[in-house]
C-alpha positions in Angstrom: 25.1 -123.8 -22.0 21.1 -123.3 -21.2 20.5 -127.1 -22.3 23.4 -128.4 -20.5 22.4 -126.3 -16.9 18.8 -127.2 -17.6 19.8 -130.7 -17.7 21.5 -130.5 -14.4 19.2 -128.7 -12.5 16.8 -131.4 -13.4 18.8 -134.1 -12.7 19.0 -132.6 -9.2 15.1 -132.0 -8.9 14.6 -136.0 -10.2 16.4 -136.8 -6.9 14.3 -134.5 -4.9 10.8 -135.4 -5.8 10.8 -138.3 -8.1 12.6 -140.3 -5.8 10.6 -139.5 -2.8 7.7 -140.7 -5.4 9.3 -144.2 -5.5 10.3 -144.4 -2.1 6.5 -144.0 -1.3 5.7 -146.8 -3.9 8.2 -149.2 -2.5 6.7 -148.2 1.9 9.7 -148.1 3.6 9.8 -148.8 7.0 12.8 -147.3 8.9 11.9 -150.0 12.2 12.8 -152.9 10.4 15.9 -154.2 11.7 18.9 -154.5 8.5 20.6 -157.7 7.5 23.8 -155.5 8.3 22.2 -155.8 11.6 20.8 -159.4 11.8 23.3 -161.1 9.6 26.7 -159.5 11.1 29.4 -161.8 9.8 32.8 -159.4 9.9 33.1 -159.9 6.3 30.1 -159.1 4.0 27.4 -157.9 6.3 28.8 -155.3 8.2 27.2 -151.9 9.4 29.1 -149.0 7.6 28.4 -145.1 8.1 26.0 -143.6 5.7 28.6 -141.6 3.7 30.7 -144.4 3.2 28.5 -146.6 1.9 27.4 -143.9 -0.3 31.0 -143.5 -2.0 31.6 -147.2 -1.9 28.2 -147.5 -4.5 28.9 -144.3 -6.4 32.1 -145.9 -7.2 30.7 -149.4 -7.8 28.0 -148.5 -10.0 30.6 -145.7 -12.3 33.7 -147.4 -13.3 34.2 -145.8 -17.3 31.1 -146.0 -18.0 29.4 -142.3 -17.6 32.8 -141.3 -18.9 33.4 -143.2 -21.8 30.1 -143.9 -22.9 29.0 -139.8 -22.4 31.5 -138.9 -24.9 30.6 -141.5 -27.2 27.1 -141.6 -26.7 27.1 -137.8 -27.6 28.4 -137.8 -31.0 25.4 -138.5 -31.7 23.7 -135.1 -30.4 22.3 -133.2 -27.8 19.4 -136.4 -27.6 22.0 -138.2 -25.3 20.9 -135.0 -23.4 17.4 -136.2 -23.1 18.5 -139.7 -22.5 20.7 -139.0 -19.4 18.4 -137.1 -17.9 15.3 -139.4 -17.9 17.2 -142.8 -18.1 18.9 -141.5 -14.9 15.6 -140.2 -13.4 13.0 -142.2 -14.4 15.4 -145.8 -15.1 18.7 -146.2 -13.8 17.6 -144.8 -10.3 14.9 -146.2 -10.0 16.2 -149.8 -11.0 19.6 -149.2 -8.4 16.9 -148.0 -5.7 14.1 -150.8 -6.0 16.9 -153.9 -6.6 18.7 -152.6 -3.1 15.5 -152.4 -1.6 14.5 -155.7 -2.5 18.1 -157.5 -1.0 17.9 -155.7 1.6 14.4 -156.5 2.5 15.3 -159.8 2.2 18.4 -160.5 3.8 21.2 -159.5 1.3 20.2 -161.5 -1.4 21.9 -161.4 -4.9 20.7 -160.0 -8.2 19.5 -163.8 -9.4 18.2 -164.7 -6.4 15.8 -161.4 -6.5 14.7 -162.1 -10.2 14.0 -165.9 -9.6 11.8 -165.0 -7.1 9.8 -162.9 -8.9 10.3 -164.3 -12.5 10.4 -168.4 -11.6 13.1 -170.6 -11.1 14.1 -171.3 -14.5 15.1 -167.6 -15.3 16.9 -167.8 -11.7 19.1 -170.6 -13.0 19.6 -168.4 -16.2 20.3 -165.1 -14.3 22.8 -167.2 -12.1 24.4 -168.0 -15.2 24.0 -164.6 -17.4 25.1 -162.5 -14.0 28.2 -164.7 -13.2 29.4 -163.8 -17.2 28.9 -160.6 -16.5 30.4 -159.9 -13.9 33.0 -161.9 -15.0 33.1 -159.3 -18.3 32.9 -156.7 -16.2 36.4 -157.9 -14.2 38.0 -158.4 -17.8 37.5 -155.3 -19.2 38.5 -153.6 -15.8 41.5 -155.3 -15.7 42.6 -153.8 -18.8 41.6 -150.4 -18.9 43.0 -149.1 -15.6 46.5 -151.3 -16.5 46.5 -149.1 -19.6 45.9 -145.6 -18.1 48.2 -146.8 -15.0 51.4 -148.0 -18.0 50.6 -144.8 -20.0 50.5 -142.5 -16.8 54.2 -143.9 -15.9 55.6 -144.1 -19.5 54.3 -140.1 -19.6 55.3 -138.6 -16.5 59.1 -140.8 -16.2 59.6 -140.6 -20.1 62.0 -137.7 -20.8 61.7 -134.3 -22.9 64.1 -136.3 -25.3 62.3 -139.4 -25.5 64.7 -141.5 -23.9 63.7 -144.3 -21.7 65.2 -144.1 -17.7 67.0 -147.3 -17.3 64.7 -148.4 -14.6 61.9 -149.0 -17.4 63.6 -150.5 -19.8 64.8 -152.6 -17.4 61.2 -153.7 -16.3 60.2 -153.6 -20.2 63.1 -156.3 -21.2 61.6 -158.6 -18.5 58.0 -158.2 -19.6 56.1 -155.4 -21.0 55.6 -152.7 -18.5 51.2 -153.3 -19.4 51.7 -156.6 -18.4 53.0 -155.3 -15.0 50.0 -153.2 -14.2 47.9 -156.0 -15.2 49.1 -158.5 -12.3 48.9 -155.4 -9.9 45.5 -154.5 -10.6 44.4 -158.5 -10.4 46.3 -158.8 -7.0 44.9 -155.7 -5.7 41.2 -157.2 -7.2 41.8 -160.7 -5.2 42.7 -158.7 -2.0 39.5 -156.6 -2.1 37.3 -160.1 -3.4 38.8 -161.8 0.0 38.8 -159.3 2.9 36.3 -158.1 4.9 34.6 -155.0 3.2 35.7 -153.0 5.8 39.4 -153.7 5.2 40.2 -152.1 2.1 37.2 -151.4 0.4 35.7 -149.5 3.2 38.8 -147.5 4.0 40.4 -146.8 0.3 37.0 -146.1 -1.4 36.6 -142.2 0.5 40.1 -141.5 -1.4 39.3 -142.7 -5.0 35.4 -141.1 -4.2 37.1 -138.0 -3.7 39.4 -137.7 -6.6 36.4 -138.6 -9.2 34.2 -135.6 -7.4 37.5 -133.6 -8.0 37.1 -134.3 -11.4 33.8 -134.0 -12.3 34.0 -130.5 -10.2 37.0 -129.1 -11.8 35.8 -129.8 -15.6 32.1 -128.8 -14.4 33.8 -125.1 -13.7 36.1 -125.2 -16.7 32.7 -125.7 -18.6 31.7 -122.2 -17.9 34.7 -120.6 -19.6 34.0 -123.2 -22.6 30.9 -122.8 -23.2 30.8 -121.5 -26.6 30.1 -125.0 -28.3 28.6 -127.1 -26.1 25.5 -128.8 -27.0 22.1 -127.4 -27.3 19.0 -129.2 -27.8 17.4 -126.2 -29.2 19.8 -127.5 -32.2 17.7 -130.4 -32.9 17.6 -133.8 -31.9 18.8 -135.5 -35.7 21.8 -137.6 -35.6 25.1 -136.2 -35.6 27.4 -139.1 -35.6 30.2 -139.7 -38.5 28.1 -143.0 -39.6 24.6 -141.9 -38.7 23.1 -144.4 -41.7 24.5 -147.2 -40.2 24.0 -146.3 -36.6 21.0 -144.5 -35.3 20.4 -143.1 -32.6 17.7 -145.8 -31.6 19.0 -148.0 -30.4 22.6 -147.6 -31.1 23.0 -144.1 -28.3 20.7 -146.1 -25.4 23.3 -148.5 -25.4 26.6 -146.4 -25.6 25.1 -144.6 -23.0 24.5 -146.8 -20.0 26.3 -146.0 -16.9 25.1 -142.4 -16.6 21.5 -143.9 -17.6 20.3 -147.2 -17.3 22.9 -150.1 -16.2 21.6 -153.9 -15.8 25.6 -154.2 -13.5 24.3 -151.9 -11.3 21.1 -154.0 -9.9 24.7 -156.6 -9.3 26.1 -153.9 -6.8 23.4 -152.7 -4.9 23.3 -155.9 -2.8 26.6 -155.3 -1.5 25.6 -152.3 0.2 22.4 -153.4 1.2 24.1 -155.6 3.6 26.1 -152.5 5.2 22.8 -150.1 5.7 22.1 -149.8 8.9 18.5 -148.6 8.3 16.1 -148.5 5.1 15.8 -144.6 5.0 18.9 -144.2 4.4 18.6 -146.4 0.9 17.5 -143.5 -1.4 20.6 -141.6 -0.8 22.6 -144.5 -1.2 20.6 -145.8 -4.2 18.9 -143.2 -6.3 21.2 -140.7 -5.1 24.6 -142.4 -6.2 22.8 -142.8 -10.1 21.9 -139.4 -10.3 25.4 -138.4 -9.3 26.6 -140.7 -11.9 24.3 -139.0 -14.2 25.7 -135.8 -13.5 28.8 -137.3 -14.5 27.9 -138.2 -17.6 26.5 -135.6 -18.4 29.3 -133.0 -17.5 32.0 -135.5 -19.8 29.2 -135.2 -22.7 29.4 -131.3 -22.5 33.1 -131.5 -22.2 34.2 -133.7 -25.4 31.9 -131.3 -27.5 33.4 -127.9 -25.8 36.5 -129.3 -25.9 36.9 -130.2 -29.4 34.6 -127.2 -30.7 31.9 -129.8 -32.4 30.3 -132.8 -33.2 32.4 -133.4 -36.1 35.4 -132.0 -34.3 34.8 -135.0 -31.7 34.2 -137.5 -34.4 38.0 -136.4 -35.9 39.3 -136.3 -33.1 38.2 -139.7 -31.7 39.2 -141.2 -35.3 42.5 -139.8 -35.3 43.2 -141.5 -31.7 41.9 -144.9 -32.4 38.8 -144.2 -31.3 39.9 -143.8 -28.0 38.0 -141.8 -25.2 41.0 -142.0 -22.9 43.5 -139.5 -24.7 41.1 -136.9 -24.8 39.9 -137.4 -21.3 43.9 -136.7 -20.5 43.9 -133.6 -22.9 41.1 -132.3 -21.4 41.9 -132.9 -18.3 45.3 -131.6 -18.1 44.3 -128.8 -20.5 41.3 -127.5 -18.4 43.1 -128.4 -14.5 46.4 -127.9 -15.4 49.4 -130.8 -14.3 48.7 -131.1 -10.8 44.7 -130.8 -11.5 45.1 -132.9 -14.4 46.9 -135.4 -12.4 44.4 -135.9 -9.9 41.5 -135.7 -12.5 43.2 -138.7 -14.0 43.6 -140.8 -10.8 40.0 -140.3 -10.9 39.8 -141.9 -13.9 41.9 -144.8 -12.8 40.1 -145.4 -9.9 36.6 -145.6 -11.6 37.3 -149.0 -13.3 39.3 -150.3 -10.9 36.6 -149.7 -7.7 34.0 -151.2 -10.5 35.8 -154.1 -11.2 36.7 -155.1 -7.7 33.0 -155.2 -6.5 31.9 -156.9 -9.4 34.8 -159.7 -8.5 33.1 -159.7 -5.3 29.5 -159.9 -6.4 30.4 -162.8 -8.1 31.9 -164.4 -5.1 28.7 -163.8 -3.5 26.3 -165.0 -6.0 28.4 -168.0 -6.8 28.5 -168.6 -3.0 24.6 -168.0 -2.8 23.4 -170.9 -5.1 26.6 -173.4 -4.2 25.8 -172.8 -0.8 29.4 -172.2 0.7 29.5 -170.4 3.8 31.9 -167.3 3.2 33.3 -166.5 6.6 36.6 -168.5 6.1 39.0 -167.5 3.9 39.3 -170.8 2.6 36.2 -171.2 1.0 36.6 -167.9 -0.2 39.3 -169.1 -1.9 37.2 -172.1 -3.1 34.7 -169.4 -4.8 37.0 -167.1 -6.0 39.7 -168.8 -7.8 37.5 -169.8 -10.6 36.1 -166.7 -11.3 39.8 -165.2 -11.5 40.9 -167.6 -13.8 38.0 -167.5 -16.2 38.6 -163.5 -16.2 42.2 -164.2 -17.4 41.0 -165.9 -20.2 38.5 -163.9 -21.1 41.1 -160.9 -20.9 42.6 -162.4 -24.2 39.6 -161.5 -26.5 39.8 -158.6 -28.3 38.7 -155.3 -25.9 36.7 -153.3 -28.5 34.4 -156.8 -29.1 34.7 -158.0 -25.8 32.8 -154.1 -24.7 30.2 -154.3 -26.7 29.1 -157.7 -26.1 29.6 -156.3 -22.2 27.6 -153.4 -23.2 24.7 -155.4 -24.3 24.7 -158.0 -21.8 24.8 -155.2 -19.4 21.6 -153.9 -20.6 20.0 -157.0 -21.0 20.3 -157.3 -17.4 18.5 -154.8 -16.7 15.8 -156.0 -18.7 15.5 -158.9 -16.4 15.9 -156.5 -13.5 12.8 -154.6 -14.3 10.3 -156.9 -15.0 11.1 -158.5 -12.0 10.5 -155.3 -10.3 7.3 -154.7 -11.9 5.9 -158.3 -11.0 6.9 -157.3 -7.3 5.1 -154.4 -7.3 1.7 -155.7 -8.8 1.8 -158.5 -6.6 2.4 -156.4 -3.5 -0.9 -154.7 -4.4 0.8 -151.5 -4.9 -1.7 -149.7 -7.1 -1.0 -148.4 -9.7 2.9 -148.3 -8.6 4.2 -150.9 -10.7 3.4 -148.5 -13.9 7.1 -146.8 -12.5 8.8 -150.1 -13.6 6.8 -151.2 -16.5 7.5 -148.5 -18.9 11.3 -148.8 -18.8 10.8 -152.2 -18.8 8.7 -152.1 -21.8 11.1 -149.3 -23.1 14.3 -151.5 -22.2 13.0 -154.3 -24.2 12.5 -153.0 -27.5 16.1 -151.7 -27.0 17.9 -154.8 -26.3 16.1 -156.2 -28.7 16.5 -154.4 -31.5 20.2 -153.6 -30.7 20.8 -157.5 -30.8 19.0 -158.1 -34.2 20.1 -155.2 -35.7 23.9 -154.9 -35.0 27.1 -155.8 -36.7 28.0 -157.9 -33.6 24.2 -159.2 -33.3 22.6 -160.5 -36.4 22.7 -157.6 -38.8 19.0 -157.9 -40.0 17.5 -155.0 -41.3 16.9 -152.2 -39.3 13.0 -151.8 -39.5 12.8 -155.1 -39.0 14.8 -155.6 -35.9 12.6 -152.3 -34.5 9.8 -154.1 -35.5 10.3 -157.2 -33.7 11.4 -155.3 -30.9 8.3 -153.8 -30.5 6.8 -156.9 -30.7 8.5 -158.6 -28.1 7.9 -155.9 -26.2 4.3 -156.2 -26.4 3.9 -159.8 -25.6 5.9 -159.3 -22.5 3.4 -156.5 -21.7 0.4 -158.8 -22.7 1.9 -161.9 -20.5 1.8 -159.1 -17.4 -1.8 -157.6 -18.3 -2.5 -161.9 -18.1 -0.5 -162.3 -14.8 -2.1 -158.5 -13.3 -5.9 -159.8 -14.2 -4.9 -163.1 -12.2 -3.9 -161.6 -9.1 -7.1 -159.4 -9.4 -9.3 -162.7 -9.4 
C-alpha cells in the first residue's frame, strides 16, 4: 500500500508544481482573446464553462485505455508503477498541455496542422494521413468494445437464475445477434455527436458519463484500503513479472501496454477540440495537464486493483488466461465484488462510457482534420455530412479485422504519434527562444523514440528481429534525431 499511496500523492504534487513549471515555459497570457471567442461558429468553436470542458477532455483522452492497459501493463510489476507516474508527469501531461496550447494559440488548429508547422510540410501531409488512420482505429475499436460490455450487460442482468432466455431476446437474437444491435446504436449515437454542435450532446451528456467514471475510480480507490494485503510494492523489485517475461520485456513491451494513464500520441488529436471551447488560456492547465494526471490516477488505481484483487502477479496472469485474456470480466468481478450490484452497476456504466465518449471525439477530430486540409467549411450540416460519411464507412470496414491485432497495431500507432507530437513541440520551443525550455520536451521525445522504435522492430506484429538489435537501432535513431536538433538549435543560434 506505501508504493501505491506514494504514487498517488505524487501524481498529485506533478500537477501542482511541475505543471506550473511548464506553464512558465510555454508564457501564457490570459489577455489574449480565445478562438472560442474570435472564431464562434455554433458548432465547433463555442465558449463552454471551465468544468465542462474539463469532463468533456478527461473523457476524450480515457476511453479503456488507463483501464485496460493498467491491468495489463502491470503483470509486469510494480515498474508500470514508475512508468505511470513519470509518463503522466513528465510526458503525457505535458504533451496534452503544450499540443492544446499550441491550437489554441493558433486558432484551433488540428494535430497535423501543428506538427507541419513545426516539422515541414511533407510530415504534415504524413500526419494528415497517419492521424486520419488513427483516429479512424480509434472509432473501430470503440465501436466494438462498448457494444460488447453494453450486449453482455443486457444478456446478464435479463438472463434468468435458470439460464433461460426472455422471449423478448431471443426474439431480437433470431433477427440478428443481439452484438450486432449495440453495434448500430453505438455508430448512430457516434454520427449524432460527429454532426451536432458540441454543445448539443456532447456538452450536456458528457457531466453524466464524467461522473460515473469518478464514481468508479472513487469506489475501488476506497475498497483498496481493505485489500491491501497484495498490492504491489516497488520495494519488491522492479524484474519482470509477466507469464512470458523472455519473450516480452518490460522495455519496450509495458511503455506500450501502458499508454492512456501515461503517454498517448490520440491525446495531442483531442486537445484541439477543447481548445476551441476555452474561454481564456489560464484555464488550459486544468483542462490539459490536469485531465492526464487524473487519467493517471486512474490507471493507477485499476493497476493496484487487478493485483489486490486476484492476490498476485501470477494470480492476474491465470486469471486473465483463463478469461481469454480479457480485462473486461475481471473489471465486472471487481467491480461488483468490491461496490456491490447497484455500485457495480454504475462502476460499469463507467466503463461503458469511457470508450464510447473516446470514440465519438475521435470521430469528430477526424471530421475536423479532414475538413481542415480539404478546406470545407463545417457550419452546414451538409458538408458535414460530405466529411463524415467517409470516415464512417472506412470504420466499418475496418471493424471486420480481428480486435486483438487491430489494438495493437492501434497501440503503436498511438504512440508513434506522439513521437511526432513531441519533436514538434521541442522545435517550437527552441525556436521561440525559450531557454533552455525545450529540454521538457526533448527527453520524452528522445525517450519515446527509442520506444516506438524498438517495439516496431522487435515485435511479433512488427518485424521480429532480435531484441538487442531492435534496442540498438532504437537508440540509434534516437540519436540522430537528437543530432538533426543539436544541427537545427546551433542554426537558430547563428
Amino acid at each position: 500500500m506505501v508504493s501505491f499511496l506514494v504514487a498517488l500523492v505524487a501524481l498529485i504534487a506533478g500537477y501542482f508544481l511541475y505543471g506550473m513549471v511548464v506553464e512558465r515555459v510555454f508564457g501564457v497570457d490570459a489577455q489574449r482573446p480565445t478562438p472560442a471567442i474570435t472564431k464562434a461558429d455554433g458548432v465547433d468553436y463555442i465558449p463552454l464553462p471551465t468544468w465542462r470542458i474539463f469532463l468533456i477532455q478527461f473523457l476524450n483522452i480515457a476511453g479503456l485505455g488507463p483501464i485496460f492497459g493498467a491491468i495489463m501493463g502491470i503483470l509486469y510489476g510494480p515498474a508500470a508503477y514508475l512508468w505511470i507516474v513519470f509518463g503522466s508527469i513528465f510526458g503525457g501531461a505535458v504533451h496534452d498541455y503544450l499540443s492544446g496550447m499550441l491550437s489554441l494559440r493558433r486558432g484551433g488548429v488540428s494535430l497535423p496542422e501543428i506538427i507541419g508547422a513545426e516539422l515541414g510540410n511533407g510530415v504534415k501531409q504524413l500526419m494528415r494521413v497517419f492521424s486520419l488512420l488513427l483516429l479512424i482505429l480509434v472509432g473501430a475499436v470503440f465501436v466494438i468494445n462498448p457494444a460488447e460490455l453494453i450486449s453482455g450487460i443486457i444478456t446478464q442482468y435479463a438472463v434468468g437464475a435458470d439460464g433461460v432466455m426472455p422471449s423478448w431476446l431471443a426474439a431480437i437474437n433470431n433477427i440478428m445477434p443481439l452484438h450486432w444491435w449495440c453495434v448500430i446504436v453505438v455508430f448512430v449515437y457516434y454520427l449524432l455527436a460527429t454532426l451536432l454542435p458540441i454543445d448539443k450532446v456532447i456538452g450536456k451528456i458528457y457531466p453524466i458519463f464524467g461522473c460515473a467514471l469518478l464514481f468508479m475510480g472513487l469506489g475501488i480507490l476506497v475498497m483498496l484500503f481493505f485489500n491491501a494485503e497484495s498490492m504491489p510494492e516497488i520495494t519488491e523489485g522492479l524484474h519482470n513479472r509477466h507469464p512470458q517475461a523472455n519473450q516480452l520485456p518490460i522495455f519496450p513491451m509495458m511503455f506500450i501496454s501502458i499508454a492512456c494513464g501515461a503517454v498517448s500520441g490520440f491525446h495531442a488529436t483531442q486537445s484541439p477540440l477543447m481548445a476551441r471551447c476555452l474561454k481564456n488560456e489560464r484555464l488550459a492547465r486544468p483542462v490539459f495537464y490536469g485531465a492526464m494526471i487524473t487519467e493517471g490516477i486512474l490507471a493507477l488505481i485499476w493497476a493496484a486493483a487487478a493485483v489486490a484483487f486476484t492476490g498476485s502477479y501470477e494470480g492476474l496472469a491465470d486469471y486473465l488466461a483463463a478469461n481469454g485474456s480479457k480485462p473486461l470480466v475481471l473489471v465486472n468481478e471487481i467491480s461488483i465484488s468490491w461496490l456491490g450490484s447497484v455500485g457495480g452497476f454504475l462502476a460499469l456504466l463507467g466503463v461503458i462510457f469511457a470508450p464510447i465518449t473516446s470514440g465519438d471525439t475521435a470521430m469528430r477530430s477526424a471530421r475536423l482534420i479532414a475538413a481542415d486540409f480539404l478546406h470545407i467549411d463545417q457550419s452546414g450540416v451538409r458538408n458535414r455530412l460530405l466529411v463524415s460519411i467517409p470516415i464512417f464507412l472506412l470504420s466499418a470496414v475496418i471493424m471486420m479485422i480481428d480486435f486483438n491485432v487491430l489494438w495493437r497495431y492501434f497501440a503503436w500507432s498511438n504512440q508513434a504519434l506522439s513521437v511526432f507530437t513531441f519533436w514538434a513541440l521541442t522545435v517550437f520551443l527552441a525556436r521561440e527562444r525559450k531557454g533552455l525550455g525545450y529540454m521538457i520536451t526533448l527527453i520524452p521525445a528522445l525517450f519515446m523514440t527509442v520506444v516506438c522504435v524498438t517495439y516496431i522492430l522487435f515485435a511479433p506484429e512488427g518485424l521480429s528481429l532480435s531484441y538487442n538489435l531492435s534496442v540498438a537501432i532504437g537508440i540509434g535513431v534516437a540519436v540522430v534525431f537528437g543530432i538533426l536538433f543539436a544541427r537545427y538549435k546551433y542554426r537558430l543560434s547563428k
